[in-house]
N, C-alpha and C positions, 0 to 999 in steps of 0.2 A: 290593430283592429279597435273600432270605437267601443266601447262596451256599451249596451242599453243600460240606464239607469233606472228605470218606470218601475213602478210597485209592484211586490213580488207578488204579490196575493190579490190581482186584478184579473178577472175572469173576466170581463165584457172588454167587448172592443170597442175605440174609439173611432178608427178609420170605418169607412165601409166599403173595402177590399182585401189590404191584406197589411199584415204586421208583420215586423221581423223583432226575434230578439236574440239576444247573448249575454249567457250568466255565467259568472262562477262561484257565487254566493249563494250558502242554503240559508235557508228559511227560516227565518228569526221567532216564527210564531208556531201556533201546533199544525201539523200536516195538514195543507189542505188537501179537502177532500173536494171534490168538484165534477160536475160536467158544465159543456156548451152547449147552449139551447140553438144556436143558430153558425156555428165555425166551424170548418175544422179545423184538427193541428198534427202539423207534423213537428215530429221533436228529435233533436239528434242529438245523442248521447257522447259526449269526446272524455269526461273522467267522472271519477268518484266512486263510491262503495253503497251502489243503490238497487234495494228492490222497487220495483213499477209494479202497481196492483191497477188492471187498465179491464173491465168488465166483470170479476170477481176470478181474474185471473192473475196470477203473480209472476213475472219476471226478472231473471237478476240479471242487470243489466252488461253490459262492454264496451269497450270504444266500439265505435263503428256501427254501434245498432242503431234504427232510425225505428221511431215510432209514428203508425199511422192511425189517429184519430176521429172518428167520426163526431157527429153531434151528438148527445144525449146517449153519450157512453160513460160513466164514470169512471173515473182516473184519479190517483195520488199516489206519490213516492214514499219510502219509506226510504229513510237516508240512513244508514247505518252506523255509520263513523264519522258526522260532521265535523269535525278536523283536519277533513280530505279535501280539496278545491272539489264542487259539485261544477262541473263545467257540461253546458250543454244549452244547443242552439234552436229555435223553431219559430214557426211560422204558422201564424192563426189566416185562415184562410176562411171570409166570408160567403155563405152558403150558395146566394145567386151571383157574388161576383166570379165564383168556380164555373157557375153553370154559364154564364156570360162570353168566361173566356173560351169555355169549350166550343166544338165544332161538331155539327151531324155527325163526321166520320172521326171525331176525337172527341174519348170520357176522360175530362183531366181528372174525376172522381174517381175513376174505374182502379187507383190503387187504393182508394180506401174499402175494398168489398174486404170485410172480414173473414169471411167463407171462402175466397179464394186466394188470400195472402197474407190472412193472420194480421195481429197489429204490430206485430216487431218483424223487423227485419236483420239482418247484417249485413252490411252493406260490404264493397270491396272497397280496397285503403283509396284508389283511383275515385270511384263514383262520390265517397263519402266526402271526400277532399275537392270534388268538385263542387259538390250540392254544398259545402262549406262555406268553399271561397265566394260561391252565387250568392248565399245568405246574409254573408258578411256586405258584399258589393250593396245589396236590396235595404240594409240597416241604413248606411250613409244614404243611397236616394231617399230613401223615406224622409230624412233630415232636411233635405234639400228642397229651395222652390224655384229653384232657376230653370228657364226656358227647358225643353223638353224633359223634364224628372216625370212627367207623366208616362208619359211613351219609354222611357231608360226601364219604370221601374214594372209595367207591363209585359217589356220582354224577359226582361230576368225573370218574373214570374213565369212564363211560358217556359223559360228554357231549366228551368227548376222543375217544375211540373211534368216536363216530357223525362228529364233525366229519371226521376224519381218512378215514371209509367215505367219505361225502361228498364228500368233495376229490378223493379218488381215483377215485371214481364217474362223477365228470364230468369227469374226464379233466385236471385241472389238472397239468398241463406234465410226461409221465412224460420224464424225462431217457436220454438216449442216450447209453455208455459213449464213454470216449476209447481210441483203439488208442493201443497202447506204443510210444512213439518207436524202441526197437530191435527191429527184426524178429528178429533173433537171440536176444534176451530171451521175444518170443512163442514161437518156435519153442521154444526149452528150457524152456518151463511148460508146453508141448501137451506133449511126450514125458515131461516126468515125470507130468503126470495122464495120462497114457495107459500109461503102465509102473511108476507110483508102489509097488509090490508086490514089483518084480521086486531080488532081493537082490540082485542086482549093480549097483544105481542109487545113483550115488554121484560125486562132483564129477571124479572121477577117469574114471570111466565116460563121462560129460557131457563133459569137456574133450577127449576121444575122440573120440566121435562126431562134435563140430561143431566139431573141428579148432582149438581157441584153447587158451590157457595156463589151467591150473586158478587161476592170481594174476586174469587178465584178467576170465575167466567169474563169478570170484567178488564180485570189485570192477564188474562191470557188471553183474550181478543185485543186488546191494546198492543199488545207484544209480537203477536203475530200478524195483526192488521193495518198497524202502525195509526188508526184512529180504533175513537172510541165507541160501542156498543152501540149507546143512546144516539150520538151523532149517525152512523152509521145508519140506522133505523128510520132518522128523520131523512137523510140524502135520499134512501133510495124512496120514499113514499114523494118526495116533493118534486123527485125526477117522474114519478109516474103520474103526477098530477099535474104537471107542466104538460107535457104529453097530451094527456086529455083536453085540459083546456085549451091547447092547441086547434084542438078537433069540434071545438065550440060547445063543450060540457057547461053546462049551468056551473060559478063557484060552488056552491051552497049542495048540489047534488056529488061534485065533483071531494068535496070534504069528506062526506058521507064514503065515499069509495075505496076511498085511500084511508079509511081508521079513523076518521078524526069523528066523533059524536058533536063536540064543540066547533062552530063553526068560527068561532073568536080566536082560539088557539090553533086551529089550519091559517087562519089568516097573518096573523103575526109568525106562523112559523116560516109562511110564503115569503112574507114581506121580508123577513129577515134575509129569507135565502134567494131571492132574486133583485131584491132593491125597488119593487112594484107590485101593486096589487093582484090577486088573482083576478078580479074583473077588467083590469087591462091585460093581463097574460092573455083573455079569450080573443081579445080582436085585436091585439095589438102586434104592429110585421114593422120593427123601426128600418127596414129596408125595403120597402117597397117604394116609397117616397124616393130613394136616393138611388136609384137604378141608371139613372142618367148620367150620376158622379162616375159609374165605371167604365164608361168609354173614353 
């Protein structure tokens, strides 16, 4: 199998269809935390010693589990034993090229509905070995420009995409979240997604309210979240401001909404975390233009 070599900590796609890739290397820097504003991913788990924290829910992983990712769900691993080969395979899947390939009477989305199959699954040693070997096939065309690789690597996707409807369809093994060993750590994720806006939310705020040292609180969310606090705080506000400005929010209104007073430090915190401005996040679709590249 060719291994992908591409940057571990590259969140945007370059194609505007689909990606394949294959790791077994973790992650040289601090856990990314992340979502996709415009992909989905399916990821498939074959080794290592890893929790998946995938919506402010936590999973311990297995061979055989296959994660199904929507857009603008947050996601990052918490690797436990980097010692261990982290081995595991997926596929970023552009949002109109899914809707493209599908058909009136086929939703090749319809296995990402969270509400009806969870985002893990476990797959049987058969399906998972098959959606493998498809993966691996889909890595080399991607490489490839010779005469039909267009067409070679549209079917693999289709025959990926049904497999995987398939699996999910008959129910193979949707996986049940783990609760967090600290009740105190669940408790300070409900109140900040339930206050995540409000400008006064801040470690200092938190260390407040549930009575422990801002050293304590920060080192036992680190521990159990496998990021940190402050990060943690900025993801989820920048994830709900992507959103809005999706929806055509004024920047400058849209700071206001999400905690920021200062519209200087929403901005550089934007710009930091999506690589462009919040006045190009409102109108900006870098697929719409390339709609033609998917046939």
């Amino acid at each position: 199998m060719r291994k992908n070599r591409d940057n571990l900590t590259r969140w945007t796609m370059n194609r505007h269809d689909i990606e394949a890739f294959s790791y077994e290397e973790c992650y040289k820097d601090s856990t990314p935390t992340h979502f996709h504003t415009d992909f989905y991913e399916i990821y498939l788990f074959r080794a290592g010693d890893v929790i998946y924290n995938i919506h402010m829910q936590q999973y311990s992983l297995n061979p055989g589990d296959m994660l199904l990712i929507p857009p603008n769900v947050m996601h990052w691993p918490i690797i436990r034993n980097s010692t261990q080969p982290y081995k595991r395979m997926f596929l970023w899947i552009n949002e109109q090229y899914l809707r493209l390939m599908s058909s009136s009477d086929t939703d090749l989305a319809a296995c990402f509905s969270a509400e009806m199959y969870g985002y893990v699954v476990h797959l049987s040693s058969q399906s998972f070995n098959d959606i493998s070997f498809m993966i691996d096939q889909l890595i080399e065309v991607n490489q490839q420009q010779e005469y039909g690789a267009d067409l070679r690597r549209n079917a693999l996707f289709l025959l990926i995409m049904l497999k995987i409807n398939d699996a999910c369809r008959n129910k193979q093994g949707a996986k049940a979240p783990v609760p967090l060993q600290s009740q105190r750590i669940h408790q300070v994720t409900e109140y900040i997604n339930d206050h995540m806006y409000d400008p006064q939310l801040s470690l200092d705020s938190l260390a407040d309210i549930f009575y422990v040292s801002k050293s304590t609180l920060s080192k036992s969310f680190m521990h159990h979240m496998g990021v940190s606090l402050h990060q943690y705080m900025i993801k989820r506000r920048m994830y709900g401001a992507h959103q809005m400005l999706s929806s055509s929010e004024l920047p400058i209104k849209v700071a206001a909404q999400v905690g920021y007073a200062d519209y200087s430090a929403f901005y550089r915190a934007f710009q930091k975390e999506f690589g462009y401005s919040p006045k190009l996040a409102r109108k900006f679709d870098p697929y719409l233009e390339k709609k033609d590249s998917y046939k």
